[in-house]
N, C-alpha and C positions, 0 to 999 in steps of 0.2 A: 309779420308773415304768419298765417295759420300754423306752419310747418316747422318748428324750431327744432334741434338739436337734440331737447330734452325727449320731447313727442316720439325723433325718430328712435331713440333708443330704450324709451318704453317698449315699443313696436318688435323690436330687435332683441331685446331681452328676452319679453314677453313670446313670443314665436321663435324666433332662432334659439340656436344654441348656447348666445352669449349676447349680451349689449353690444356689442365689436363685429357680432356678425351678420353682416350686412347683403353678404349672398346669398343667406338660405329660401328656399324656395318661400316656404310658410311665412318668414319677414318679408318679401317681398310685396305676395299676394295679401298682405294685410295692411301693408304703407298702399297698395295702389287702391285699396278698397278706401282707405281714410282718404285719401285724394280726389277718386270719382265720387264721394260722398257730399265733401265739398263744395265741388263744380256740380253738381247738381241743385244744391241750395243755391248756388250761385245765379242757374242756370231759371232757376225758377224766378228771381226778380229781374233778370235781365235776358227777357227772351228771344232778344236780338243780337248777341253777343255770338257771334258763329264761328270765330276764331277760338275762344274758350269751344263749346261745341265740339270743334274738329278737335282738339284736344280729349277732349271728355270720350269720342269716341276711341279715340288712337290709344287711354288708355284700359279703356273697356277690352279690346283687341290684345294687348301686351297681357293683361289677367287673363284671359282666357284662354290663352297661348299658354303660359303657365299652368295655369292648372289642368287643360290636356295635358301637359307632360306630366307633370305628377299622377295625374292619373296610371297612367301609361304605366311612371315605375314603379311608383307605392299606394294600391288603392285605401288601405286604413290611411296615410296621413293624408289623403283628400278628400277620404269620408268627414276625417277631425277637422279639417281646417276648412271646409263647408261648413261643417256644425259652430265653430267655432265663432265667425265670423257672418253667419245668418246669409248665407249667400247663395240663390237659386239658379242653379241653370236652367 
């Protein structure tokens, strides 16, 4: 699996406030960016795959859903974790 254990808690470390913490908005928005990152490599050799696709969009939708809200309550940790994560809206 792309997705082990170790990677999520890099993530979770690296963003959240501890390796354990697995709600913060910031570890969220950076496990879904490494995931639609993925599925886009993915998506690029197998460009009939439309079940991955629907996914790929469904999680494009869930990150921007979050980061409207952060926006919303903290615009400094949505400016950082744009910059952070090289992510355009």
């Amino acid at each position: 699996m792309y997705l082990t254990a170790e990677k999520k808690k890099e993530f979770f470390g690296k963003y959240g406030k501890s390796a354990e913490d697995t709600g913060s908005i910031e570890a969220q928005i950076a496990l879904f960016t490494y995931r639609i990152a993925h599925l886009t490599e993915h998506l690029k050799m197998n460009k009939k795959d439309y079940s991955t696709q629907r996914a790929l969009l469904k999680l494009v939708g869930k990150r921007r859903r979050l980061l409207d809200y952060l926006k919303q309550r903290d615009i400094e940790r949505y400016r950082s974790i744009i910059k952070d994560l090289k992510i355009r809206k």
